[in-house]
ROMIZA-420135 format. One line per field, with one value per residue (C-alpha): residue number from 1; residue in three letters; y, z, x. Coordinates in Angstrom, 2 decimals, padded with zeros to 5 digits. Layout:
N
k = (NUM|...) $
r = (ALA|...) $
v = (Y|...) $
w = (Z|...) $
u = (X|...) $
END
This chain:
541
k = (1|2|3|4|5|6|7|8|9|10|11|12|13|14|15|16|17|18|19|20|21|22|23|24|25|26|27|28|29|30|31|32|33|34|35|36|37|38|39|40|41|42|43|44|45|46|47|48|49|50|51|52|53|54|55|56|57|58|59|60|61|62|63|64|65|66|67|68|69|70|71|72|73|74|75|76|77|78|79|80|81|82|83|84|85|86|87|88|89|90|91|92|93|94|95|96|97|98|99|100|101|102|103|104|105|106|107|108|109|110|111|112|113|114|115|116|117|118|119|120|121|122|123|124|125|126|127|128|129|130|131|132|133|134|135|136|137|138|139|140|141|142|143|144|145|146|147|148|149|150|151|152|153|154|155|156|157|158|159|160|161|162|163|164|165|166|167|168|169|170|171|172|173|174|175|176|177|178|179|180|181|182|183|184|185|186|187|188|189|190|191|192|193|194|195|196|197|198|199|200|201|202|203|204|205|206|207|208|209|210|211|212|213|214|215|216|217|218|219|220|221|222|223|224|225|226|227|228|229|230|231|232|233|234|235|236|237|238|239|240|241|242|243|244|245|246|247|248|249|250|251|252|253|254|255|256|257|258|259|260|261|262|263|264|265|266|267|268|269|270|271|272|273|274|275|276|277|278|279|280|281|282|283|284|285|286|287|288|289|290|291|292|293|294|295|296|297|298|299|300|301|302|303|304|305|306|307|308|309|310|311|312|313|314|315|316|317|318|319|320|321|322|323|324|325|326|327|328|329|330|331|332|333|334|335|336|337|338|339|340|341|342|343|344|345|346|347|348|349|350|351|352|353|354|355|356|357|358|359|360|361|362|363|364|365|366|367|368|369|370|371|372|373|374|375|376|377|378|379|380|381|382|383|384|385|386|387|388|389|390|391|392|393|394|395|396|397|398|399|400|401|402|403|404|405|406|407|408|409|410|411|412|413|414|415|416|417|418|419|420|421|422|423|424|425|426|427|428|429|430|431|432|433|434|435|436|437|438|439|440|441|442|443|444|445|446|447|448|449|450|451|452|453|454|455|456|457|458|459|460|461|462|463|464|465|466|467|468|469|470|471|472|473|474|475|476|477|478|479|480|481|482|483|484|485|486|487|488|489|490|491|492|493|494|495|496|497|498|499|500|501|502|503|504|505|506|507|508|509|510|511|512|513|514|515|516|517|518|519|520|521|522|523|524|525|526|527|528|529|530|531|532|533|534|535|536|537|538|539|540|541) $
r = (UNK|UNK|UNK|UNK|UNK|UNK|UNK|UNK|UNK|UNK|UNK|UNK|UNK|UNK|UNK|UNK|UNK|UNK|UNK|UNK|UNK|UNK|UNK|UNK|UNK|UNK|UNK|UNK|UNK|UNK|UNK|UNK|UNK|UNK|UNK|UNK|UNK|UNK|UNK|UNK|UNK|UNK|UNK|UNK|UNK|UNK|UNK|UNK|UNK|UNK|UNK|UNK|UNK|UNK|UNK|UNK|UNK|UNK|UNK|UNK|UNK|UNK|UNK|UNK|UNK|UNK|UNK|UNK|UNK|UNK|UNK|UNK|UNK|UNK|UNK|UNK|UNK|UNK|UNK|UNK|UNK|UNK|UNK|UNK|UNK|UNK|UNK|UNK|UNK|UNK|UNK|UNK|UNK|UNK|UNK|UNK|UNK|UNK|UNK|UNK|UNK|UNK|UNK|UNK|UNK|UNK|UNK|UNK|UNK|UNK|UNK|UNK|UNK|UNK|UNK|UNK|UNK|UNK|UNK|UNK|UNK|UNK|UNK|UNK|UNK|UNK|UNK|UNK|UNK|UNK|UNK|UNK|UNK|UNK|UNK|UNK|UNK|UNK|UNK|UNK|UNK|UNK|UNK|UNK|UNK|UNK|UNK|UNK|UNK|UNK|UNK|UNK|UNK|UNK|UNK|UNK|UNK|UNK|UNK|UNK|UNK|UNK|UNK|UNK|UNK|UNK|UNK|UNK|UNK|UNK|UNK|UNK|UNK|UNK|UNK|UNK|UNK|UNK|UNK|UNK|UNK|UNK|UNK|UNK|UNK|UNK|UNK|UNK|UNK|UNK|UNK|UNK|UNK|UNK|UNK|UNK|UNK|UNK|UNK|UNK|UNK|UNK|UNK|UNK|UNK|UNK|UNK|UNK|UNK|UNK|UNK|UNK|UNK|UNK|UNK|UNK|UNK|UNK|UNK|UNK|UNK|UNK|UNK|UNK|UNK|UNK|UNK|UNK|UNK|UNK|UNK|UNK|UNK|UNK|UNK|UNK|UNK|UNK|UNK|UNK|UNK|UNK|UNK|UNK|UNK|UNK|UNK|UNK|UNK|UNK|UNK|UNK|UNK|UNK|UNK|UNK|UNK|UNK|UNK|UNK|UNK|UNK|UNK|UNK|UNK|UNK|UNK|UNK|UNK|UNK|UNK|UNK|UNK|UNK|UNK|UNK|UNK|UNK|UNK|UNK|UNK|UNK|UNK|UNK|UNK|UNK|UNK|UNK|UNK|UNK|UNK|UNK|UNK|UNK|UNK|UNK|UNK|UNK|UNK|UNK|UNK|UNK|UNK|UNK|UNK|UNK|UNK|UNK|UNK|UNK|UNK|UNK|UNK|UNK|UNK|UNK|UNK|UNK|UNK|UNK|UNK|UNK|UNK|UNK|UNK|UNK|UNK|UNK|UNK|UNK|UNK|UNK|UNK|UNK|UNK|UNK|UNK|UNK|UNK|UNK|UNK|UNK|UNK|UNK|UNK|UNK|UNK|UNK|UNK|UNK|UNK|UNK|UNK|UNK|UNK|UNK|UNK|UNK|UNK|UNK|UNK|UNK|UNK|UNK|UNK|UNK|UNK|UNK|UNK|UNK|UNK|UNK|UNK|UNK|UNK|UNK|UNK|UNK|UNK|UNK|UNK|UNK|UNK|UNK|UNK|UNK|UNK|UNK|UNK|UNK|UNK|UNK|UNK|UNK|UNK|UNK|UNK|UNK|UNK|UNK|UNK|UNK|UNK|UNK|UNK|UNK|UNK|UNK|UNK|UNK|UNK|UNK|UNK|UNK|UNK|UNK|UNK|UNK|UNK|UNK|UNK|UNK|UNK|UNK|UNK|UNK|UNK|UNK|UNK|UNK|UNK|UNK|UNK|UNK|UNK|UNK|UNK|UNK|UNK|UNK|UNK|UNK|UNK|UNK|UNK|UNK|UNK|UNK|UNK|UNK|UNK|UNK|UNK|UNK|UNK|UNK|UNK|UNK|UNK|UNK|UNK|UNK|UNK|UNK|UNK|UNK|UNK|UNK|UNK|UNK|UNK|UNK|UNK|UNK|UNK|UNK|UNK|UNK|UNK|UNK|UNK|UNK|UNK|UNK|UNK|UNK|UNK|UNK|UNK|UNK|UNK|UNK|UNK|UNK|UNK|UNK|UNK|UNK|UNK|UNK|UNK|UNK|UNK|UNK|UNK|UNK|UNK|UNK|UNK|UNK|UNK|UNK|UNK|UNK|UNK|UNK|UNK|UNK|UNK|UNK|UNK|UNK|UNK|UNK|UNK|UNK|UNK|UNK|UNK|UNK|UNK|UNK|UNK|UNK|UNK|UNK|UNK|UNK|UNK|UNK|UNK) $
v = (016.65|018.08|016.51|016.93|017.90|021.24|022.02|025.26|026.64|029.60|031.36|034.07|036.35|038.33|039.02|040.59|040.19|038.71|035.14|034.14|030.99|030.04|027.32|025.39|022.07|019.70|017.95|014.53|012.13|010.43|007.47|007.92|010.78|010.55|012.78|014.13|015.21|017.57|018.06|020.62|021.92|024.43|027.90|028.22|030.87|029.85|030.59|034.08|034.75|032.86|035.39|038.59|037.52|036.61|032.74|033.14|031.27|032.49|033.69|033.42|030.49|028.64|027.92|025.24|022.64|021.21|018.96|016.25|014.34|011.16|009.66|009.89|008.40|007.15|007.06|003.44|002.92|003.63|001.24|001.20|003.51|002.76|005.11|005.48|005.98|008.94|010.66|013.82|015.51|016.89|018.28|016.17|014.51|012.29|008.83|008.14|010.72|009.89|012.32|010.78|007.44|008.24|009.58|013.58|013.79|017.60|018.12|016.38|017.27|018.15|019.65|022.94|021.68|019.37|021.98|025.68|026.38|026.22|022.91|019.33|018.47|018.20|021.65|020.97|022.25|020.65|023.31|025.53|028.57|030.68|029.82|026.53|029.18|027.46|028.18|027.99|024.80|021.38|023.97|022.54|019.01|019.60|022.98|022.39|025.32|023.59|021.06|018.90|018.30|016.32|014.83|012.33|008.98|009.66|012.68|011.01|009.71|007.23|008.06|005.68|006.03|007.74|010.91|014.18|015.15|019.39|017.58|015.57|018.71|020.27|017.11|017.95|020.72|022.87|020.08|018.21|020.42|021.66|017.96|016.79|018.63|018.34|014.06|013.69|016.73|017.65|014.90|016.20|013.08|013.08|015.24|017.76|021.35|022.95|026.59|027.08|031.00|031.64|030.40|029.22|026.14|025.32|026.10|024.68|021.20|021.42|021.61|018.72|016.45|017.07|016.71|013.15|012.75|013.73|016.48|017.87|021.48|023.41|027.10|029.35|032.83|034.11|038.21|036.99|036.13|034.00|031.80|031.73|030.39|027.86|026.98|026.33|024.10|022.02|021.33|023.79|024.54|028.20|031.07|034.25|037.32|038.23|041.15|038.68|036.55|037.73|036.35|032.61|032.26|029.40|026.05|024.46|021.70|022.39|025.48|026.00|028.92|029.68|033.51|033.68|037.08|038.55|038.81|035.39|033.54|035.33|034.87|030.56|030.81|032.30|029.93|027.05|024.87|023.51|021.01|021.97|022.86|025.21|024.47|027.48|026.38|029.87|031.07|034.52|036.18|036.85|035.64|036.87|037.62|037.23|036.89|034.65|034.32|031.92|031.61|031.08|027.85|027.08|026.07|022.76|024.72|023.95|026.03|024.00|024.79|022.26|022.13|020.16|018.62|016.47|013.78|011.03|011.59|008.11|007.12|010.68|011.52|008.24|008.70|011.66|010.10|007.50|010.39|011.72|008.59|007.85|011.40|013.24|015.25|017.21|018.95|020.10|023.02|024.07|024.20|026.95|025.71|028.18|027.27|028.21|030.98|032.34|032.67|036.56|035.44|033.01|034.54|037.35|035.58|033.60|037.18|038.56|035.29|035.29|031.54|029.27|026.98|028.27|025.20|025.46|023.39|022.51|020.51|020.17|021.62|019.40|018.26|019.64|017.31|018.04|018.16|014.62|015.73|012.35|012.44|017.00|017.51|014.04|013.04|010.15|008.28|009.03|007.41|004.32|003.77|004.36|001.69|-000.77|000.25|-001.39|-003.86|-003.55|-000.81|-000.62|-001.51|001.47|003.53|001.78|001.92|005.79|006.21|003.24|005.67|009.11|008.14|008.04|005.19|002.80|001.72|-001.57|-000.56|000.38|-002.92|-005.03|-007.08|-008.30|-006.47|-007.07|-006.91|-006.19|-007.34|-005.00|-007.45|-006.15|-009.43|-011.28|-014.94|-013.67|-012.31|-015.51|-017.76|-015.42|-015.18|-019.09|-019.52|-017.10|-014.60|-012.46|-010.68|-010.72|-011.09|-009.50|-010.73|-009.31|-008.41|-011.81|-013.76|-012.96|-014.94|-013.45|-015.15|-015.08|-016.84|-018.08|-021.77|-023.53|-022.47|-019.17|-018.67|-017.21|-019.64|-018.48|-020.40|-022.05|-024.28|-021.13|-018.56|-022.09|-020.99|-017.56|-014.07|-011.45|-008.01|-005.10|-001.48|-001.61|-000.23|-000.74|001.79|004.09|004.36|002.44|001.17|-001.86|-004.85|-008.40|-011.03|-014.52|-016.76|-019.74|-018.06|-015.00|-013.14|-009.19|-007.28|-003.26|-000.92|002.86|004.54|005.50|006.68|006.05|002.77|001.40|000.64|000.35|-003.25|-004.09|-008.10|-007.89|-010.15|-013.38|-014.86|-012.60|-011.48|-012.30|-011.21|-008.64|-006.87|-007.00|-007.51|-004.53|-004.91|-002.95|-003.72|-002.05|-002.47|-004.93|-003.24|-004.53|-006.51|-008.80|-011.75|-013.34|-016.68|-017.81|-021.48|-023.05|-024.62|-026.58|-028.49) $
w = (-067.76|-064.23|-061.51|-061.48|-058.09|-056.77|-053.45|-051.18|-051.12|-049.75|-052.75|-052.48|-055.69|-055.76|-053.15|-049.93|-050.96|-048.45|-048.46|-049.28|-049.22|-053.15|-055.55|-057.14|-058.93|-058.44|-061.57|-062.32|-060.07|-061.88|-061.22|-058.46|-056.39|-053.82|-053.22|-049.84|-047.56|-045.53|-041.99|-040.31|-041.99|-040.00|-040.18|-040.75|-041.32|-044.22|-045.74|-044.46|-045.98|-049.50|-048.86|-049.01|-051.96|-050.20|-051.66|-055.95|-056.03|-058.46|-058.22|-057.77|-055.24|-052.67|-050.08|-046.68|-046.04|-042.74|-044.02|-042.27|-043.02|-044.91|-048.08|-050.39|-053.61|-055.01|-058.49|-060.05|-059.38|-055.78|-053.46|-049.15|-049.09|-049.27|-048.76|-045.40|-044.16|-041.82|-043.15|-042.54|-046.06|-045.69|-048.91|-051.58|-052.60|-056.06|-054.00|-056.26|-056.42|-054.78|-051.78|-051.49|-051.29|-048.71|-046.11|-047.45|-048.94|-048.00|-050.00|-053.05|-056.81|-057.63|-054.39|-056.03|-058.88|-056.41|-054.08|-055.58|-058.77|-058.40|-059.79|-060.77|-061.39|-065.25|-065.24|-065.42|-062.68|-059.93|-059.56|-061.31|-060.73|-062.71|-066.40|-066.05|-065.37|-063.45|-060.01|-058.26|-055.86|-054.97|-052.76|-050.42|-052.96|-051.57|-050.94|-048.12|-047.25|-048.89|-048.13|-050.47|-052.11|-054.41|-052.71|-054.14|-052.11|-051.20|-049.34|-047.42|-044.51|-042.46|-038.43|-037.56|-035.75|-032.11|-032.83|-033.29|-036.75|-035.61|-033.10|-036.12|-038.80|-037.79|-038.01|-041.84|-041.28|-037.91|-035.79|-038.32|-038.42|-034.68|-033.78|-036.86|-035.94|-032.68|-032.97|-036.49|-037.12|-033.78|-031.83|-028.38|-025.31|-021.60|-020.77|-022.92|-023.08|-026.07|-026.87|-028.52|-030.07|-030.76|-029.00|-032.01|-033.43|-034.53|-031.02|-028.75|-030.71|-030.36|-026.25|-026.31|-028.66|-026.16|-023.31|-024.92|-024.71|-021.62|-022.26|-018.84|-019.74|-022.23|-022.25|-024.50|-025.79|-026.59|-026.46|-025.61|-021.77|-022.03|-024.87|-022.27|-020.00|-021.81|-023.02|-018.72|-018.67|-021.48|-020.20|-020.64|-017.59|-018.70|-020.41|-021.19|-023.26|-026.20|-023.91|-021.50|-024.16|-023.60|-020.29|-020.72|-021.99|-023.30|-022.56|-024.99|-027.40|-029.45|-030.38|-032.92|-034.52|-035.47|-036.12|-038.95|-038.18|-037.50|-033.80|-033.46|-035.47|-033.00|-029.77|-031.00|-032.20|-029.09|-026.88|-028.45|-026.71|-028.50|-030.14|-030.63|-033.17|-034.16|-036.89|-038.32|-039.82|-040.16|-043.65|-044.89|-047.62|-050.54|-049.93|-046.37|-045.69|-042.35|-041.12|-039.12|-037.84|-039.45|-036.68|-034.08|-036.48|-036.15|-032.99|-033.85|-034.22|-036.94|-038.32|-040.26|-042.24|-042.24|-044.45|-042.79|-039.66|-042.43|-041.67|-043.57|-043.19|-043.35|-040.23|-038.64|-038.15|-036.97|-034.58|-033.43|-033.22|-030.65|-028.71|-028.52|-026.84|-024.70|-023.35|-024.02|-027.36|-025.46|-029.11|-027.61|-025.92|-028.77|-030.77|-031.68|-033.61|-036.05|-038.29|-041.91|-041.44|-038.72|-041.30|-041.05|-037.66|-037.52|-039.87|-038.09|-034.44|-036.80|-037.70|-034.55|-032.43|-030.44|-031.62|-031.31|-033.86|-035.45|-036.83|-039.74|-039.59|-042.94|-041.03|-038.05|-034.54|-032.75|-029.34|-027.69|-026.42|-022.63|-021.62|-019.38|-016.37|-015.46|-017.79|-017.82|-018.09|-018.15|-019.58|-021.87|-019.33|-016.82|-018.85|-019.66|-015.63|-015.25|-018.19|-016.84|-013.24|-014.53|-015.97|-019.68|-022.51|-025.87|-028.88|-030.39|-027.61|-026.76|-030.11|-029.84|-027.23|-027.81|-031.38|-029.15|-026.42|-026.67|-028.08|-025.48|-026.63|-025.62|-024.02|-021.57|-020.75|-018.49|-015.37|-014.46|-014.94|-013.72|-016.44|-015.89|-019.16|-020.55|-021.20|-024.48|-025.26|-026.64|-026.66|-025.49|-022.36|-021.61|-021.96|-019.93|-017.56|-016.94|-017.06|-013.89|-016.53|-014.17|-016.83|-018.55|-017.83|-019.78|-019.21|-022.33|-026.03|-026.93|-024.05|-022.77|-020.96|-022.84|-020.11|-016.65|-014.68|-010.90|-010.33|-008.34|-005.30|-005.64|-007.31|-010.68|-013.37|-017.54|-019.06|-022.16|-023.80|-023.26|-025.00|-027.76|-026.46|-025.75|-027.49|-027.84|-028.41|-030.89|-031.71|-035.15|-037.09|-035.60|-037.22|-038.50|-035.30|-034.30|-030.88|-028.51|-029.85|-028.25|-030.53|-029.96|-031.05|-032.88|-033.07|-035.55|-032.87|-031.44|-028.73|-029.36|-025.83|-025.64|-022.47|-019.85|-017.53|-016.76|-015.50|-017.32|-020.79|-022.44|-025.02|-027.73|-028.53|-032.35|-035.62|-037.07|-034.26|-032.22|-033.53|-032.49|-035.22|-036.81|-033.40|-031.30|-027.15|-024.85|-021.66|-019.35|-017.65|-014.64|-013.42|-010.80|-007.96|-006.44|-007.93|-011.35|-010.24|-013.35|-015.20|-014.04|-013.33|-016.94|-017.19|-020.38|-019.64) $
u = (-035.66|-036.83|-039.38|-042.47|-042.95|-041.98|-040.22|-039.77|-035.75|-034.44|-032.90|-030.61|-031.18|-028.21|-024.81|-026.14|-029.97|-032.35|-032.78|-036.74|-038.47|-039.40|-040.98|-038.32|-037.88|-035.68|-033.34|-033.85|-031.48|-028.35|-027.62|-025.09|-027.30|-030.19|-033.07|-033.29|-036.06|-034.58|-036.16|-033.18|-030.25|-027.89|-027.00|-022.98|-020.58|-019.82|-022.96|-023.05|-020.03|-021.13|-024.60|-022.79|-020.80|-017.43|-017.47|-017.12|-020.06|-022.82|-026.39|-029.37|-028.51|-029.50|-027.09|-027.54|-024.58|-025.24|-028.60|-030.33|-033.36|-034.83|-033.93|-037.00|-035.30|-031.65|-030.38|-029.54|-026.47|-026.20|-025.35|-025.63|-028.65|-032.07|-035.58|-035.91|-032.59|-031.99|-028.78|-026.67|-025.37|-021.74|-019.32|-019.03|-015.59|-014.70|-013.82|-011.53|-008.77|-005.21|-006.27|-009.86|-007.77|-005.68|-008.23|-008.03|-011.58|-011.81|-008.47|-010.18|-009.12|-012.65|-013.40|-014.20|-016.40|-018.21|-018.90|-018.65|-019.46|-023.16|-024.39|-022.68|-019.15|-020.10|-022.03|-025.60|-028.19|-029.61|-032.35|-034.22|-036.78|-038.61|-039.32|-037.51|-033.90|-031.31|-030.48|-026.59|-026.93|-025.28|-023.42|-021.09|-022.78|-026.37|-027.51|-030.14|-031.68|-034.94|-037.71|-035.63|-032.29|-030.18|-026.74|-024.59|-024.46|-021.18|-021.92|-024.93|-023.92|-026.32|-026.45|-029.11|-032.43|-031.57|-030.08|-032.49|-032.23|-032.12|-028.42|-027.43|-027.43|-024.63|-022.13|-022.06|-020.01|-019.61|-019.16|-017.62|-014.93|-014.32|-014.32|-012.21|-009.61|-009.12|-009.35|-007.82|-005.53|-004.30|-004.54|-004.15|-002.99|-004.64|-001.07|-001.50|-003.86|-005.52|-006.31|-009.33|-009.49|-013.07|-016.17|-018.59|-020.00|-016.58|-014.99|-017.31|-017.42|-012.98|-013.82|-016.56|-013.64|-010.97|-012.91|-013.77|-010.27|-009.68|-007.02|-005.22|-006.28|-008.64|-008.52|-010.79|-010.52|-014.14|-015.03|-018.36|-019.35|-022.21|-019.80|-017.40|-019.84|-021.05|-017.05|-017.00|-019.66|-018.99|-015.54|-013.13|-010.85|-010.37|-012.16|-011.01|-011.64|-009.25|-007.54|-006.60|-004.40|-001.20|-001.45|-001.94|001.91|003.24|002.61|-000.11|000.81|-002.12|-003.92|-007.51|-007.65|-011.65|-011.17|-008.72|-007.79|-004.06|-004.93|-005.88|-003.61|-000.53|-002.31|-002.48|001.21|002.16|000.68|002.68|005.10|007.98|007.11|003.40|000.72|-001.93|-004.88|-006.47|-009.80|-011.51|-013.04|-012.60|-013.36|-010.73|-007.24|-006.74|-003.02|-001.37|002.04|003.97|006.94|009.28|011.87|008.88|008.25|012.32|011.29|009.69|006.57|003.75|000.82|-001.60|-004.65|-007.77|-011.02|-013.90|-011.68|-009.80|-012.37|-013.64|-017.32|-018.56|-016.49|-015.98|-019.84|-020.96|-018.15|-019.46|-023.22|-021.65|-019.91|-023.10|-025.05|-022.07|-023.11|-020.02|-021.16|-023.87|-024.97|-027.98|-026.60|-025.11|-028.44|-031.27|-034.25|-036.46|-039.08|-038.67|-040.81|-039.06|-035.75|-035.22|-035.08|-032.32|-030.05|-030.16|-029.57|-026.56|-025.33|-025.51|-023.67|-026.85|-027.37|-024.25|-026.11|-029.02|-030.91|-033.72|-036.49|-038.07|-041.40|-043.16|-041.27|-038.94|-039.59|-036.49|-033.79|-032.93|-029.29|-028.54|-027.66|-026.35|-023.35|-023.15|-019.44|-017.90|-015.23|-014.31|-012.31|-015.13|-017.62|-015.50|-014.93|-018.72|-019.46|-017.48|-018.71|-022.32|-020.79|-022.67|-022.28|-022.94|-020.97|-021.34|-021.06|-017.66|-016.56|-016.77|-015.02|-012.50|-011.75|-010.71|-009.23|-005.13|-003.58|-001.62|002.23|003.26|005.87|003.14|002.41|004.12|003.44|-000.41|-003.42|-006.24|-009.91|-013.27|-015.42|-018.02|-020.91|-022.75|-024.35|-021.16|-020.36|-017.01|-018.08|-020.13|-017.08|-014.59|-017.35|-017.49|-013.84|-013.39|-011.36|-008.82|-006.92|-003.76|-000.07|002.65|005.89|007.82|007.12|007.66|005.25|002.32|-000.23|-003.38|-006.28|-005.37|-008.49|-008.97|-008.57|-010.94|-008.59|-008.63|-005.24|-003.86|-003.35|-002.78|-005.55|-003.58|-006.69|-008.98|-006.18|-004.74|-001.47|000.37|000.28|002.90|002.90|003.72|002.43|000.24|-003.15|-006.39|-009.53|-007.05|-004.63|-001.49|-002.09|-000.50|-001.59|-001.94|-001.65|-002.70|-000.41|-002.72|-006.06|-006.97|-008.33|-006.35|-006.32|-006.19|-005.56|-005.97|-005.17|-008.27|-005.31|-002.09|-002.45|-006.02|-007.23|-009.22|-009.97|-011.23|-010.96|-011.29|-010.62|-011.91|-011.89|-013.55|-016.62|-020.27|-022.17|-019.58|-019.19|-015.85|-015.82|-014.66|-013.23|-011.21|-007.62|-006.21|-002.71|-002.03|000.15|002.90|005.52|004.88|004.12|006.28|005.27|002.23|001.31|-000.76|-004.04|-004.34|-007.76) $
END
């Protein structure tokens, strides 16, 4: 059975062919799939490559992974989305598979049948053409080069109602994976740098994830100039051309590889410190052979490959939409709009790197989205400090950056530190607010006096009724991170820190105990100098 209604795709008759706008009709939804109305979907390598035949995937197709638009329609059994929800579509995983399960969707079991062989994991078609013939789609599980398109609710992902949809395409893949990798795979602290080989979608979004993390150094090796210009202004210390490698030496614990080729894998490898790691993430075709050096890896050395930034979509690329409000996601430079009828046009500015992110637009033109020039270049740990600065923020926004920044040990903490709450309309900021809230005291593992507040006098007292006792201390999971952790010791309530700098945090008040309509509190703590002042005097009324 097929729908009624036609739609326009861009079909792809044969490897190499041109890609046209055509009629086609959609297949009717399953139960467990939504029907999409795409209004952008990006322009990616990957389907350049798939275009000239380089991906196994059959033809005539129609190819598009980086959709985002409206949902029009969902199947019966589908659960969490709803017509009218603004969604990005990313590859399709199982959910159900031991890698799905342990937060490795991209390495799913039935990645390939989900995403590559042309239609659904059970065979049939998702679209068809002429005389009712099927067409190879549901690539990459959505195949959005098209007005509209089937996804599976699983490979929807909600971003709410702020973010452009023409910014918020790319997060299904490009972004997705440049991003990933750096804050899931690699992992990069505020003392370390990162090599980034290659200046494209994939690149660029690498330098805007460490710069949310504040890395010490980023350096970039792009043949382009105006790539390396923009690698400057979106944060990276250093940008060079590929002659120029052998002369940044050694000295990076991390290192992206978005090239793929011989050349670029060595000049990543050869960067590395010991310990240290490089992620190549670059898609060839055919099987690609290169060759490393094993007793290079001897020395505590690691060369990893990634598919998709190893991300969990549904908590990666609403991530990335908070990065992007804090201010420190600046997507917008990355993009290129074109109309659908301006295609020729955009796959050939995709081809010829003259578009970082070349963006289709199935409707009506965008109004373009203007760099902020208030928050151009910032850090994460800037835009914490500036948060806290104006004393209000927003949960999600603080979320975001609470999730990249570097997690704190307790080890780290010791001695008084003084907080500054972030007032986002919680009933915990009220009540530290009227109890003159100073901040915390750590006197050991075992003992810490979790609300330090000024007396009537003016002096430091642990408020014990406030706190219902004492806390302690202890590195554990928080959102998918081990972190110091504060403890209270009678209420169900814990306190997660990540590092700003080397002597402030950032808070996030969280559990039970804690929330204020499902949202935790945020504060920030800066270390006291001097001497600890040890056991402070207790106020129990």
């Amino acid at each position: 059975m097929v729908a009624a209604a036609p739609v326009t795709a861009v079909v792809v008759e044969a490897p190499g062919a041109r890609p046209e706008p055509r009629e086609v009709r959609l297949d009717a939804l399953r139960g467990d799939e939504v029907l999409v109305e795409i209004a952008a979907s990006g322009i990616c390598h990957t389907d350049l490559t798939a275009i000239d035949g380089g991906a196994a995937f059959p033809f005539p197709a129609v190819f598009g992974h980086e959709g985002a638009g409206t949902v029009v329609e969902v199947g019966a059994g589908v659960r969490g989305l709803a017509p009218g929800d603004r969604v990005v579509l990313t590859f399709d995983a199982c959910g159900t598979c031991r890698r799905c399960r342990d937060g490795h969707p991209a390495y799913c079991e039935q990645f390939a049948a989900r995403n590559y062989t042309g239609g659904r994991a059970d065979g049939s078609a998702t679209v068809r053409g002429r005389n009712d013939a099927p067409v190879a789609a549901a690539w990459m599980g959505q195949s959005s080069w098209a007005t509209r398109a089937i996804a599976r609710a699983t490979n929807a992902v909600p971003i709410g109602d702020e973010l452009p949809f023409t910014l918020a395409a790319p997060l299904g893949c490009g972004v997705l994976t440049g991003a990933g990798t750096v804050l899931t795979v690699l992992r990069p602290g505020h003392d370390d740098r990162l090599l980034v080989v290659g200046a494209g979608t994939v690149g660029l979004a690498a330098v805007m994830a460490a710069r949310a993390i504040g890395v010490a150094g980023i350096t970039v090796v792009e043949p382009d100039p105006s790539r390396r210009a923009l690698a400057l202004e979106l944060g990276a210390e250093r940008a060079v051309p590929p002659e120029d490698g052998a002369s940044l030496g050694r000295g990076f614990a991390a290192a992206l590889d978005t090239v793929g080729s011989q050349a670029a894998l060595d000049l990543a490898m050869r960067a590395l410190t010991t310990p240290g790691t490089c992620a190549t993430v670059a898609l060839r075709p055919g099987a690609n052979p290169i060759t490393v050096s094993q007793s290079a890896l001897l020395w505590g050395r690691a060369l990893v490959g990634v598919i998709e930034g190893d991300a969990v979509p549904s908590r990666t690329i609403p991530l990335l939409v908070g990065l992007w409000r804090a201010g420190v996601l600046p997507l917008e430079r990355l993009v290129t709009t074109y109309p659908l009828a301006r295609l020729d046009d955009a796959v050939a500015d995709a081809r010829a790197g003259e578009a970082v992110k070349a963006v289709l637009v199935m409707g009506d033109a965008p109004t373009p989205v203007e760099p902020d020039a208030a928050t151009a270049g910032i850090t994460g740990p800037e835009r914490v400090l500036r948060i806290a600065a104006a004393g209000h923020g927003e949960p999600a926004v603080l979320g975001a950056l609470w999730d990249v920044l570097p997690p704190a040990r307790s080890a780290d903490l010791s001695g008084l530190w003084r907080g500054t709450g972030i007032d986002t309309g919680h009933r915990i900021h009220a009540s530290l607010t009227s109890a003159s809230w100073f901040g915390k005291n750590f006197l050991s593992d075992h003992a810490v006096q979790p609300i330090v507040c000024r007396d009537t006098d003016g002096t430091l007292v642990a408020d014990v009724a406030l706190a219902g006792g004492g806390a302690w201390l202890s590195d554990s999971e928080h959102r998918g991170r081990v972190t110091a952790t504060m403890t209270y010791d009678t209420r169900p309530v814990h306190d997660h820190f990540v590092r700003v700098d080397a002597d402030t945090l950032l808070g996030v008040m969280a559990g039970k105990g804690a929330r204020d309509g499902g949202a935790d509190y945020y504060f920030l703590l800066r270390r006291e100098p001097g001497d600890a002042p040890g056991r402070l005097p207790e106020r129990r009324a």
